[in-house]
C-alpha positions as a printed Julia matrix, in Angstrom:
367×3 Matrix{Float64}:
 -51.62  22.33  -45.15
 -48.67  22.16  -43.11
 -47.16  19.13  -45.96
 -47.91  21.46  -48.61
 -46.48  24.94  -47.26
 -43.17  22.99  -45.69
 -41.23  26.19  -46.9
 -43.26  28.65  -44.92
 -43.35  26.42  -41.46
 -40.45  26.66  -38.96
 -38.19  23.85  -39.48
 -38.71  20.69  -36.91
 -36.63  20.56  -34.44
 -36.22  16.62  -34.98
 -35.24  17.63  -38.76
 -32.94  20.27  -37.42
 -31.36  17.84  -35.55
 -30.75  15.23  -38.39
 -29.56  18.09  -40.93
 -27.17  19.15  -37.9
 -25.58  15.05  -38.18
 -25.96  14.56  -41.58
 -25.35  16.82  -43.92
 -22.85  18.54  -46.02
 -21.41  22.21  -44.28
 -20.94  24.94  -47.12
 -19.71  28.35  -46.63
 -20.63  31.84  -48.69
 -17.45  33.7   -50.26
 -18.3   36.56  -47.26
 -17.84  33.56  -44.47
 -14.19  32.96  -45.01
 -13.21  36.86  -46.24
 -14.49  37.75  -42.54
 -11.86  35.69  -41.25
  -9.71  38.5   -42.3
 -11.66  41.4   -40.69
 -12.11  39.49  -37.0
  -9.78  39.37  -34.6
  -7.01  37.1   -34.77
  -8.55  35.21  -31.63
 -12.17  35.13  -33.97
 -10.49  34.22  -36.89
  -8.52  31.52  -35.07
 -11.38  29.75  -33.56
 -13.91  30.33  -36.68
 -11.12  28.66  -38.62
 -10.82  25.91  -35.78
 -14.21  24.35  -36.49
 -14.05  23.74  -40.35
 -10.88  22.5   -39.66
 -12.96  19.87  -37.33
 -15.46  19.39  -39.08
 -13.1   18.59  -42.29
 -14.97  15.46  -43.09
 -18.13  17.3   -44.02
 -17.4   20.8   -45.39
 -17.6   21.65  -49.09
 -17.06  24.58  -51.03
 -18.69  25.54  -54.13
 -16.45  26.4   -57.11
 -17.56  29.93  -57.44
 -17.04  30.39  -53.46
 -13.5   29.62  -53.69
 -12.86  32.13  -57.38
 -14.45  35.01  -55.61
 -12.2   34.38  -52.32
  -9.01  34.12  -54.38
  -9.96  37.11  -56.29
 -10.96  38.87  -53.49
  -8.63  38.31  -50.78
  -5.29  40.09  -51.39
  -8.4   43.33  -51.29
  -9.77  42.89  -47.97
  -6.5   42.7   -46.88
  -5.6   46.14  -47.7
  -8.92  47.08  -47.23
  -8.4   46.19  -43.15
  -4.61  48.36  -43.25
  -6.24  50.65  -44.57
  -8.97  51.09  -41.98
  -5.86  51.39  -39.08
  -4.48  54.23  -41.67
  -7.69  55.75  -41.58
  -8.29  55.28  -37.69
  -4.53  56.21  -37.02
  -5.55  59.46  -38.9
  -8.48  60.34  -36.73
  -7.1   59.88  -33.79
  -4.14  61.96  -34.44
  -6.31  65.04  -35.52
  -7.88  64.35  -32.19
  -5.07  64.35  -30.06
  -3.32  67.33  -32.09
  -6.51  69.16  -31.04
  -6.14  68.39  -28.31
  -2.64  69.1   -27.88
  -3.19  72.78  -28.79
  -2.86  74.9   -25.65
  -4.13  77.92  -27.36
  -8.19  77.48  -27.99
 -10.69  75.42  -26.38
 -10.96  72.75  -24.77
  -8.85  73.36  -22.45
  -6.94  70.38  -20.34
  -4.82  69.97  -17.51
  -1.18  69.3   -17.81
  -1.41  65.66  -16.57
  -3.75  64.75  -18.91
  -2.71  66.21  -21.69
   0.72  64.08  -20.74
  -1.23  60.71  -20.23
  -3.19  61.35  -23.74
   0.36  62.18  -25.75
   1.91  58.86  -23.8
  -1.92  56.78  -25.33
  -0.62  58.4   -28.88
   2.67  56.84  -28.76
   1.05  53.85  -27.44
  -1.32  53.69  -30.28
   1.35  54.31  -32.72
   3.39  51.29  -31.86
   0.29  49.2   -32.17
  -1.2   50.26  -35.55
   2.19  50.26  -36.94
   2.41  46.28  -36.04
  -1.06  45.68  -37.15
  -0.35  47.53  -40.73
   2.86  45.22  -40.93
   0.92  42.13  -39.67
  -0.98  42.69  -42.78
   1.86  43.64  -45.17
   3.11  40.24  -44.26
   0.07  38.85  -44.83
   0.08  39.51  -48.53
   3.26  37.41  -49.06
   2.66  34.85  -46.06
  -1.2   34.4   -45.52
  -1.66  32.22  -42.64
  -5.22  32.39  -43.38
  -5.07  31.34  -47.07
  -2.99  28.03  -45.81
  -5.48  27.3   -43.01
  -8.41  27.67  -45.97
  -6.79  25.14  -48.22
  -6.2   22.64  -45.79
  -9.34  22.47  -44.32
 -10.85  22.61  -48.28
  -8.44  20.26  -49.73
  -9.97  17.55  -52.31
 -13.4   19.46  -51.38
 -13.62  21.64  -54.16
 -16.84  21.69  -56.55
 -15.87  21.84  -60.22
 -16.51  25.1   -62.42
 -19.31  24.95  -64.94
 -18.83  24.28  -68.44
 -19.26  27.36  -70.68
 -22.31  26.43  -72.18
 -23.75  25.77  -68.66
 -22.61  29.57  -67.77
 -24.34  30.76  -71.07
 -27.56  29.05  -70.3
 -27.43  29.89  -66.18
 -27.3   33.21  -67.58
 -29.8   33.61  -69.51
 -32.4   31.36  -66.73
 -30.95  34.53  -64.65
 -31.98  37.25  -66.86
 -35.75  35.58  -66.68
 -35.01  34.87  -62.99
 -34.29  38.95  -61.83
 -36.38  40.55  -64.4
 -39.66  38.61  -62.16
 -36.91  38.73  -58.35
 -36.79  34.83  -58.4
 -34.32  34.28  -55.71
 -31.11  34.25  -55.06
 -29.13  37.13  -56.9
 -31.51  39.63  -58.44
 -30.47  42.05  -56.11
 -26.8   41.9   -58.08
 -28.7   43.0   -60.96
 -26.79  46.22  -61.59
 -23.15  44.64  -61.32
 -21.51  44.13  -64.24
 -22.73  41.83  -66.34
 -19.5   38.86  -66.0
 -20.15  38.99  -61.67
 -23.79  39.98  -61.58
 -24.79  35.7   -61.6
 -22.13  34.62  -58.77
 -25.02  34.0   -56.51
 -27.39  32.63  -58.75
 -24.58  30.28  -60.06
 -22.99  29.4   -55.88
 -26.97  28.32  -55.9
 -26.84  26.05  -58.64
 -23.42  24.35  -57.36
 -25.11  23.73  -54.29
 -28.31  22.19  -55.7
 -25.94  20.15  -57.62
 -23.84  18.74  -54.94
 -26.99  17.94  -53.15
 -28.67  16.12  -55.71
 -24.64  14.1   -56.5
 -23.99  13.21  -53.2
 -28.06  13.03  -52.17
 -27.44  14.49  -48.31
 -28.7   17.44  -47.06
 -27.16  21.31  -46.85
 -26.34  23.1   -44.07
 -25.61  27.09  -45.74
 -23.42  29.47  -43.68
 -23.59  32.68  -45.18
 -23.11  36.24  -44.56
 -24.98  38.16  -47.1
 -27.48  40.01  -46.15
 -29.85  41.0   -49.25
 -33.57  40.29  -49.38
 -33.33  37.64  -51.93
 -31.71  35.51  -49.73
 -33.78  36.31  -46.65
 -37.47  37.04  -45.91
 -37.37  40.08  -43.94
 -40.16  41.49  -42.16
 -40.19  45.2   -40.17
 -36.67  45.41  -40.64
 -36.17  41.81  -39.21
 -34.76  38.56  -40.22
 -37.1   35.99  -40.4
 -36.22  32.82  -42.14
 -34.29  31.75  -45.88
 -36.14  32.69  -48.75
 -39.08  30.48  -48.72
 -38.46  29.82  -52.47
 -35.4   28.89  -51.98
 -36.08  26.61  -49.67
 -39.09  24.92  -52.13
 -36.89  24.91  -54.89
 -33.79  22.82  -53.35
 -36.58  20.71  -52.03
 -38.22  20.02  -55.51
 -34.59  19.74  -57.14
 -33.04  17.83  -54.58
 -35.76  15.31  -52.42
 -33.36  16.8   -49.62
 -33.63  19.39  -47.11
 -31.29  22.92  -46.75
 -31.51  25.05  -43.43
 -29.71  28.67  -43.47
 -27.21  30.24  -40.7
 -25.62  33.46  -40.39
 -22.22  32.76  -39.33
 -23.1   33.7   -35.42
 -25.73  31.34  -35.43
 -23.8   28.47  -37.16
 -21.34  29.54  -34.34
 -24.04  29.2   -31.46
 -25.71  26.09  -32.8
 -21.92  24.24  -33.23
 -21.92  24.01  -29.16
 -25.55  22.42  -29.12
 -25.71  20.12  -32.02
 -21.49  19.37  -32.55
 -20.84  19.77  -28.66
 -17.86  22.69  -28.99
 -16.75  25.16  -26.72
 -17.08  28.32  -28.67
 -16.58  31.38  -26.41
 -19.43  33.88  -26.11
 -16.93  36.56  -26.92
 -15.88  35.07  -30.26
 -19.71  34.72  -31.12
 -21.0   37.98  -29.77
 -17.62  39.39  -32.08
 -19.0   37.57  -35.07
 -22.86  38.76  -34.49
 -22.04  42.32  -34.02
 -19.71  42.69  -37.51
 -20.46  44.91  -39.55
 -18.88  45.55  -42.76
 -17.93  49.36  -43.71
 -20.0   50.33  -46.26
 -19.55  53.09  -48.86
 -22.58  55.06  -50.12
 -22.78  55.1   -53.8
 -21.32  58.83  -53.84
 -18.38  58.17  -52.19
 -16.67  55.78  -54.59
 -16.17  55.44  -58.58
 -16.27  52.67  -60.62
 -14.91  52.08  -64.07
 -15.14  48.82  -66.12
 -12.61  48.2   -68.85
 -12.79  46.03  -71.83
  -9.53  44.55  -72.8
  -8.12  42.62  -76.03
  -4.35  40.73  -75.59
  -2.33  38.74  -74.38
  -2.9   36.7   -70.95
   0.73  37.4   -69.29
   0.37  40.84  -70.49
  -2.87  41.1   -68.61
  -1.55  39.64  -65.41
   1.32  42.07  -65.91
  -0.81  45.58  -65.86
  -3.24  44.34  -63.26
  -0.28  43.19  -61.17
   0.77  47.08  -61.21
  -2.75  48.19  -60.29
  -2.95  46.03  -57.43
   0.97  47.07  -56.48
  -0.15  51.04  -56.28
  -2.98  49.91  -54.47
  -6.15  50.07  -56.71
  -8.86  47.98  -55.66
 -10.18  45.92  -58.9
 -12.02  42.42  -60.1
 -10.93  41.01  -63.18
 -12.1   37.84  -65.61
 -11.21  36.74  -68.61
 -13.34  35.16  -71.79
 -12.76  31.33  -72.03
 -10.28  31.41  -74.89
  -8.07  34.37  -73.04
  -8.11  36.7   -75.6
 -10.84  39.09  -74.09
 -10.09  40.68  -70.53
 -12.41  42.49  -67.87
 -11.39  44.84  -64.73
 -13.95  46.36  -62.26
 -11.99  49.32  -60.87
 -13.06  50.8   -57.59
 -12.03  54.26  -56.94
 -13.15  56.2   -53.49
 -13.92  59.68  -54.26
 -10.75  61.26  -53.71
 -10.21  64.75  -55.73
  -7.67  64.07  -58.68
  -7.45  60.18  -58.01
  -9.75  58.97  -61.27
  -7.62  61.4   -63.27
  -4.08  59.67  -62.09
  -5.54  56.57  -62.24
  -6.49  57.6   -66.11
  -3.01  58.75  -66.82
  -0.76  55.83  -65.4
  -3.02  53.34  -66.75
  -5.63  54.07  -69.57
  -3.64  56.47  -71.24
  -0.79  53.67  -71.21
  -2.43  50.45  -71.96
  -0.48  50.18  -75.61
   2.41  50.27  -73.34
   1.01  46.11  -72.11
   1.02  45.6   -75.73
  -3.11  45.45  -74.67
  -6.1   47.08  -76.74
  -8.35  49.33  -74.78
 -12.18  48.2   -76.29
 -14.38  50.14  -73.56
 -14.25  52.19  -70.66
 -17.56  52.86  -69.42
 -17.85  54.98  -65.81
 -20.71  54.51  -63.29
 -20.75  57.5   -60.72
């Protein structure tokens, strides 16, 4: 039985051991945008070991277009969280600060907690201008190239998208693993997983070597999850590389990856740069708290890069693509829900869009 449920067993150790030494390292699109929410002393060492291990990483196509497109966000995603912590703690300490209404503190305190403001200050200020010189200078983006260089999959054709497509409309309407949990994205970023899955199986198959996986999403169809715990890699997925591929694929979260890099690759990871890693957790916005609108476009390419070069500038977070011939563009906007801020938003851009010499086709808003 054992032979013919191999995707339900736990994995041999002795296999474990021979994926560990020869195999091909691939990281998910979430892996290397962390490295711009750790700590520099995280991100430094993370970014040490694919460096290292430079002979055997690989990164899928679609990894790499969803980094690029999503980088310059995170980035003012993580000044904005000091802005928004900077905030809190002022309100705090200007409660604090009031001598007329409870709670009441003693005049040496209140003197040490005004000198932790000023202190705080100085630091969030250089962390907000670490990252406003990240988004010219990105230490992180150089680090990421070298260590990928001349490892790059290649993109799909477009009539390999169109069919992957539709085998994904058949796979999420019956939750075939990975991806149907993206079914409500739009519909030009709702395959990215199911496509990073078919990169890999190809690789596999080209190069016939086995997968190591490092990833750091967290939705049930990549992981069987049991009581609220995280048992094992899809066990379809698993069969399916298997059948595909005659080779073998074994799934990490980054901390583990992390832990298992000082057994198997003999490193010295510190336990504080691994417990940092296993106790991230992104910020995540409930459904009511932000606004998304998705925009249909029709013009020029340079016209495009010009108006969503302005959204980006006043700080809108969006994803865009373009159809294959360049004459049809998408944007995903993402608005928090911020009184008066969709209806700005409307008025410097949608109302203006003849003004980038573009054609607005559709605007459609999910709340």
């Amino acid at each position: 039985m054992k032979n013919t449920f191999q995707e339900y067993q736990p994995i041999d150790g002795e296999l474990l051991k021979q994926i560990w030494h020869n195999s091909i390292i691939v990281f998910d699109t979430n892996v290397l945008l962390n490295l711009y929410r750790y700590s520099t002393n995280t991100s430094d060492n993370f970014l040490q070991i694919i460096s290292e291990l430079n002979e055997r990483v690989w990164l899928p196509y679609q990894v790499g277009l969803e980094f690029n497109r999503n980088r310059i966000a995170v980035i003012s995603d993580q000044k904005k969280s000091y802005s928004d912590f900077e905030k809190k703690i002022h309100e705090l300490i200007n409660e604090i600060e009031n001598r007329n209404r409870n709670p009441f503190f003693s005049e040496s305190l209140t003197t040490k907690i005004v000198e932790i403001k000023i202190d705080l200050n100085l630091e969030i200020k250089k962390k907000k201008e670490t990252y406003d010189f990240n988004l010219k200078t990105d230490s992180i983006l150089d680090k990421v190239n070298i260590a990928f260089k001349d490892k790059v999959g290649q993109p799909f054709i477009p009539d390999e998208l169109l069919k992957l497509q539709k085998e994904g409309e058949k796979r999420y309407k019956t939750k075939i693993p990975p991806g149907y949990c993206d079914i409500k994205k739009p519909e030009n970023e709702r395959y990215g997983d199911l496509i990073l899955w078919k990169e890999i199986i190809g690789k596999a198959k080209e190069s016939n070597i086995n997968v190591l996986f490092v990833l750091d999403d967290r939705k049930e169809d990549w992981w069987f999850e049991h009581q609220g715990k995280t048992i094992a890699p899809r066990p379809e997925l698993i069969k399916e590389f298997h059948t595909a591929t005659g080779k073998n694929i074994h799934f990490y979260k980054p901390f583990q990856f992390l832990e298992y890099s000082n057994q198997y690759l003999k490193k010295k990871i510190a336990n504080d740069v691994i417990e940092e890693v296993k106790n991230y957790r992104p910020s995540i916005l409930k459904k009511e708290d932000i606004k998304q609108i998705y925009l249909t476009l029709k013009g020029d390419s340079d016209n495009f890069n010009i108006l969503t070069s302005e959204m980006k500038n006043k700080g809108y977070s969006i994803d865009t693509e373009s159809s294959t011939d360049n004459k049809l563009h998408f944007i995903n906007v993402l608005l928090p829900n911020i009184p008066d801020l969709e209806r700005r938003f409307n008025s410097k851009f949608i109302s203006n869009i003849s003004n980038y010499n573009m054609i607005l086709l559709e605007s459609n808003k999910d709340k």
